[in-house]
PADO-350617 format. One record per residue (C-alpha): residue in one letter; x, y, z. Coordinates in steps of 0.001 Angstrom, whole numbers, plus 500000, padded with zeros to 6 digits. Layout:
<pts>
aXYZ ...
</pts>
This chain:
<pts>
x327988912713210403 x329425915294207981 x333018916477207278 x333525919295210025 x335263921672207614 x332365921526205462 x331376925018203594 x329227926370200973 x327092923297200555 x329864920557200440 x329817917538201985 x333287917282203031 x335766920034202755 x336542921450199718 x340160920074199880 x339269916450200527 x336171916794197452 x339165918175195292 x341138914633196012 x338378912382195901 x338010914174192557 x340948913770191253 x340915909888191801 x337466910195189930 x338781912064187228 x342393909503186560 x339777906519187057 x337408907413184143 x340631908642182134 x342233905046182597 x338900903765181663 x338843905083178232 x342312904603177722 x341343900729178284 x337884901034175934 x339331902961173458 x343062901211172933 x341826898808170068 x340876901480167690 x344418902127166706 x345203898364166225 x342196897913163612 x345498897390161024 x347354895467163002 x344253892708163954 x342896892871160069 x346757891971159011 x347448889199161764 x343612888164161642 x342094889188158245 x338912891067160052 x336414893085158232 x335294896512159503 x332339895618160822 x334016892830163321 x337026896048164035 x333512897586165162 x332471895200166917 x335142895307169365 x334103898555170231 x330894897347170631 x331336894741172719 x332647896804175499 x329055898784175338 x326660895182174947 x328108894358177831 x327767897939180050 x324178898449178855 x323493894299180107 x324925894923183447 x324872898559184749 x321454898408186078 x322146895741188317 x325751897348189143 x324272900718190028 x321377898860192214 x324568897869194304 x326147900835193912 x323499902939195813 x322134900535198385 x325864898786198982 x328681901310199032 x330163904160196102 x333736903195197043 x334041900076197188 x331768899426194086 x333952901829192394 x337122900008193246 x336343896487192421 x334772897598188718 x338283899479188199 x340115896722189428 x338149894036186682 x338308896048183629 x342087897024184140 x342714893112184727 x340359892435181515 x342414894790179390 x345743893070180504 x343977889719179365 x343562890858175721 x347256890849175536 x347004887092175625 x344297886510173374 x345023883779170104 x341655884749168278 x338948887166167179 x336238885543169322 x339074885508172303 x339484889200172027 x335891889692171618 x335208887688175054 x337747889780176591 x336306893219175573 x333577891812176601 x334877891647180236 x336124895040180382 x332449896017180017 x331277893905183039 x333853895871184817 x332953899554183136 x329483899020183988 x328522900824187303 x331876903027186998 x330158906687185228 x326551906088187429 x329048905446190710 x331289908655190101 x328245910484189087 x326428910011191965 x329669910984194246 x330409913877192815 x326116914565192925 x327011914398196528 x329700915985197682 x329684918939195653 x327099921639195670 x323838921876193265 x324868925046191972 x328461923329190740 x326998920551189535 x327243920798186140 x330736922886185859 x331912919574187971 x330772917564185664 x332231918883182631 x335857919174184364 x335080915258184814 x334144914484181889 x337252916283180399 x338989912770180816 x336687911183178295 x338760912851175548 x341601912683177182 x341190909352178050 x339853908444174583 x342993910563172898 x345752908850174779 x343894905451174497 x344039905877170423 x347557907364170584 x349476904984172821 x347656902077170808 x349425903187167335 x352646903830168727 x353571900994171083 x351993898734168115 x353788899909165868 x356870899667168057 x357034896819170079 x353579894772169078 x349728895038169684 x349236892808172201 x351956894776174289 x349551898159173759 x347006895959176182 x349316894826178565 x351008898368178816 x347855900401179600 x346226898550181884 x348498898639184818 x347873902344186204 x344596902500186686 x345016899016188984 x347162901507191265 x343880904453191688 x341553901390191574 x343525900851194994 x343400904138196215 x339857904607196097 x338743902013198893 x339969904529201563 x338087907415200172 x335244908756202396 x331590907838201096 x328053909209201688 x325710907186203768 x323238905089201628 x320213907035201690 x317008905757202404 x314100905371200082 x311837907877201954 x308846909987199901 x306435912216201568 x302286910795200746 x299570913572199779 x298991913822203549 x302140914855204877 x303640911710206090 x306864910252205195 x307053906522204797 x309549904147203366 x308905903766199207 x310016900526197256 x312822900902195007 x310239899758192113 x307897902492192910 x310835905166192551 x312027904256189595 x308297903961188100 x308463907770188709 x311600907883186072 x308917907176183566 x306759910209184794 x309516911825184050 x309574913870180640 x312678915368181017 x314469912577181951 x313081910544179196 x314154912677176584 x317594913493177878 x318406909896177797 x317524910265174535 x319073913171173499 x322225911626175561 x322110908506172774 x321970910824169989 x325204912445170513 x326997909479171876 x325780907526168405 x328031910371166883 x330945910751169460 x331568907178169817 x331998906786165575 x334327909411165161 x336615907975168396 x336397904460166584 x337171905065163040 x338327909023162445 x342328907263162606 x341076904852160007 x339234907863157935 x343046909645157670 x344578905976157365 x343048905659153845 x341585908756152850 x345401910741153123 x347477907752153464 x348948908402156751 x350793905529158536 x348654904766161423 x350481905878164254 x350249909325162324 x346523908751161548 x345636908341165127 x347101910648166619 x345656913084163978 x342407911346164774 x342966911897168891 x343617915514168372 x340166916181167434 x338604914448170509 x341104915848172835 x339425919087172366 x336511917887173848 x338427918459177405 x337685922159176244 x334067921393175527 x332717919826178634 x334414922023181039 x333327925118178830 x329514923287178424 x329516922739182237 x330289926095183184 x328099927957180561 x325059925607181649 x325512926598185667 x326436930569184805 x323134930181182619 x320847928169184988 x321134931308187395 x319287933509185157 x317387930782182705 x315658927728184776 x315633925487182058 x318938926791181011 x320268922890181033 x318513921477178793 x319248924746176433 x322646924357176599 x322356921024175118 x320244921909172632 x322121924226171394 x325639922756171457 x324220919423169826 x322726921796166775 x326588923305166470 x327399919628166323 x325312918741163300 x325712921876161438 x329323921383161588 x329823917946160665 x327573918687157918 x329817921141156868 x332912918794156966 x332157915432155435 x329658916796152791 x331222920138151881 x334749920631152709 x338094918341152286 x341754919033153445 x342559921358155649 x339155923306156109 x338289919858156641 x340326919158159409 x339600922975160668 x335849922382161013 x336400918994162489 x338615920610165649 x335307922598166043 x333556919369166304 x335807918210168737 x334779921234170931 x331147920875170559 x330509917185171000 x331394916906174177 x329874919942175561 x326032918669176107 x327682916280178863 x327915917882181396 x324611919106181783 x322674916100180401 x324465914585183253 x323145916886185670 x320114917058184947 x320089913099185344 x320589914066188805 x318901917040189620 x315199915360188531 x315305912338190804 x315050910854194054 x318763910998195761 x318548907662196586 x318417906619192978 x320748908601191433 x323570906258190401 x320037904072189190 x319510906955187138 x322480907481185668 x322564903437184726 x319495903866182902 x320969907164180541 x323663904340180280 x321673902015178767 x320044904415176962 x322770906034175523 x324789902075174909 x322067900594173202 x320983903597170981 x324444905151170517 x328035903548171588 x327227900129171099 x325853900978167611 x327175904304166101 x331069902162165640 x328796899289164045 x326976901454161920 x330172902772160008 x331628899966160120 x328388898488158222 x328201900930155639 x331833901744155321 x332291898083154208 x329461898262151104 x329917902153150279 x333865903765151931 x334891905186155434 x333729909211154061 x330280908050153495 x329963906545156151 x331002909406158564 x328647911632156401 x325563910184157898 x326307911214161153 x324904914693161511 x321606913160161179 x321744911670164751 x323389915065166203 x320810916939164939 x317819914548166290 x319738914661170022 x319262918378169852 x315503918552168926 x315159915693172416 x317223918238174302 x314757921335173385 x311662918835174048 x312892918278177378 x313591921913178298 x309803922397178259 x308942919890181063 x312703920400183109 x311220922893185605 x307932921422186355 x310114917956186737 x312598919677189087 x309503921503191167 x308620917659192300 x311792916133193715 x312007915892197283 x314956917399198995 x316940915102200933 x319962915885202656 x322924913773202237 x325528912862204971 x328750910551205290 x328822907462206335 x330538907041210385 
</pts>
């Protein structure tokens, strides 16, 4: 059964993919709002709790352990169970984890806690990947994507912002409390959403006949996948990078100019928030590009993750002040922009049965290689050299994402060539 005011290769009408989006979109914003509150209380935790750097890190990294440990098994459910009401219940734990770190006495209680909010985060970006995978056309695909992933910046910048300011007004445990009640309300919302049927494991033998494949066999073929491979790669590279400057560029202002944090993070927020310029722009340029280029995804990422490492080059090991802040907006714009069609071409080289699956393994990719240990890392070396030194290593691991992007835009067509085309419907 499909949506009867269906058009141009969308599942439902455009209308009802616009709303369905929209509760995607304020979902993954209130998710980063909840990952990404604790950066701005670093201060406040090291005064109440006397923590190093490197255990500040760590509760950024706890939040990704715990993703990479249990989105496989969350996206397994998500694409043989349902999107919807996967999507709802995850929502629903991390929002109720984040209100529980308001409550927390200790560093290895607030640990556990962020801890939680990963369990819940887990199956969230494979689950709204596959959705919008479905419901919107292949040719949108990426410029969807980057619109969507617009409210990882967003997310990330009000997360940061709201955590100086209601710390430094009414407490830190009240910044938890505070931001985790919205996204309890979409969390809601989203169990009466429309879904896709499940769609079944079918591949078509040498002969001609179409038989019923095992989930195992499937995602063996990820591995005979080259261009998959290396954008999970690629994907870890720039997330490495993206995921240190959210975590520690309020700190970097907080003692290289002296700003009072509030100050500092919001200065600090700025720069990310430009990344809902990026992905939208990256999304877009990708899909205009992919008409004339095939491997035009892959390019884009390549390309954009170069700008990356040329530019942060240019601002922790050459320029300070103002320039230095100037270059960094830049970076803001260009970090984000390989999302959106890294993302897509997660999709667009695999089985649509698997394609949450997929996603959860550039996940784990991207969690254990990058987010989970890119806030660590500067943490690490910010505590035995300082904070700039730290942050100058990173154009190292932008630069290695974008030679993994141009790798894979030499096997992207021949991948694409072998996926079966399987149309998706809604569920009755």
């Amino acid at each position: 059964m499909t949506d009867p005011d269906r058009s141009d290769g969308y599942l439902v009408s455009k209308r009802y993919a616009h709303y369905v989006f929209a509760l995607l979109f304020l979902i993954y914003m209130f998710d980063y709002i909840d990952r990404l509150v604790v950066v701005s209380l670093f201060p406040f935790l090291q005064q109440e709790w006397n923590l190093t750097d490197t255990q500040c890190g760590m509760l950024v990294s706890a939040v990704y352990w715990s993703i990479l440990i249990f989105t496989l098994p969350v996206s397994v459910l998500v694409d043989r169970w349902s999107r919807k009401k996967s999507i709802g219940l995850m929502a629903g734990l991390w929002c109720l984890a984040t209100a529980a770190c308001a409550f927390t006495k200790s560093f290895p209680q607030l640990f556990a806690a962020r801890t939680a909010i990963g369990i819940g985060e887990a199956g969230y970006a494979p689950g709204g990947t596959a959705m919008i995978a479905a419901i919107y056309p292949e040719k949108k695909r990426a410029a969807v994507m980057g619109i969507w992933n617009a409210s990882i910046p967003l997310g990330s910048a009000l997360g940061i912002a709201l955590g100086g300011f209601i710390a430094q007004t009414w407490g830190w445990r009240h910044a938890f409390g505070i931001v985790a009640l919205p996204g309890l309300i979409v969390a809601v919302l989203f169990f009466f959403v429309k879904d896709y049927k499940t769609v079944d494991l079918r591949r078509t033998d040498a002969s001609g006949k179409t038989r019923r494949a095992s989930y195992g066999e499937i995602i063996k073929g990820f591995a005979r996948t080259p261009s998959l491979i290396l954008t999970y790669l690629g994907f870890a590279g720039n997330v490495f990078v993206t995921t240190a400057l959210l975590s520690w560029l309020p700190t970097f202002f907080h003692r290289v100019e002296g700003l009072p944090m509030a100050q500092a993070g919001t200065k600090g927020s700025a720069v990310m928030l430009l990344s809902m310029i990026g992905a939208p722009l990256g999304g877009f340029l990708a899909d205009k590009w992919q008409k004339k280029r095939g491997n035009a995804r892959p390019l884009i990422c390549a390309l954009t993750s170069t700008l990356t490492a040329v530019t942060l080059l240019l601002t922790f090991g050459l320029f300070k002040g103002g320039v230095q802040y100037a270059t960094l907006l830049v970076v803001g714009v260009s970090a984000a922009a390989f999302v959106p069609a890294a993302a897509a071409i997660t999709q667009d080289v695999v089985h649509p049965g698997v394609r949450a699956t997929s996603y959860s393994f550039c996940v784990i990719v991207q969690h254990l290689l990058g987010s989970s240990m890119g806030p660590l890392f500067v943490g690490y070396i910010s505590d035995r050299t300082n904070i700039s030194t730290a942050l100058a290593i990173l154009p190292v691991f932008a630069l290695v994402a974008a030679l993994l992007f141009l790798a894979a835009a030499f096997f992207y067509e021949k991948d694409l060539a072998r996926v079966e085309k399987i149309d998706v419907s809604l569920e009755k």
